[in-house]
N, C-alpha and C positions, 0 to 999 in steps of 0.2 A: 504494500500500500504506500511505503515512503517513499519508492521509485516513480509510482505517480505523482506523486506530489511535488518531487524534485521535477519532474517534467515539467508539472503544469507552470509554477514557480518559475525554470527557465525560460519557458513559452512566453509568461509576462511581461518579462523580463529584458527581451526582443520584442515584443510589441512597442515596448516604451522606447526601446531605440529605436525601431520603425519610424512611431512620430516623431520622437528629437529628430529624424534625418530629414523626413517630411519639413520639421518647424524650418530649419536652417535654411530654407532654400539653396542649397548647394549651389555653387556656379555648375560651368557645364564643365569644370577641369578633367578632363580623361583623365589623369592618374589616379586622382580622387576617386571621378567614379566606379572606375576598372577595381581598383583597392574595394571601395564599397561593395559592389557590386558579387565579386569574387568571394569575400569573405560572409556576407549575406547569403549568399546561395548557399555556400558551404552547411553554415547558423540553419536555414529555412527547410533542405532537408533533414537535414537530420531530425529537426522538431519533426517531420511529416514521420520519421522514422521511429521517434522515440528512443534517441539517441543522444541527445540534449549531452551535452557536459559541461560545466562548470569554465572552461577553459574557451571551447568556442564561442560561448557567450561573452566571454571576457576579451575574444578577436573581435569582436563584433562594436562591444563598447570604445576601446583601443582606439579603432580606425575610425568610427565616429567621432572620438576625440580629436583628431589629427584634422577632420572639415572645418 
């Protein structure tokens, strides 16, 4: 049951970076987005997988950081 719950909790988690990336309106810098982009997909399956870890939630934030 706690393996769901870590799930759901990363899922959030990445939602919340979804809209910080949204709020920011990004320029249109290709490295940025390619970096975004790259590491989102990575983050987005694995949520579809229930695969979540702790780690690529934290690529996720990271690279958001960096726009």
């Amino acid at each position: 049951m706690s393996d769901i719950i870590t799930q759901q909790r990363l899922s959030m988690r990445l939602d919340i970076y979804l809209s910080d990336y949204t709020g920011k309106k990004v320029k249109k810098d290709k490295f940025s987005s390619a970096e975004w982009n790259k590491v989102w997909r990575v983050a987005d399956i694995a949520r579809l997988q229930n695969t979540l870890t702790p780690e690529l939630v934290d690529d996720v934030r990271v690279v958001l950081n960096k726009l």
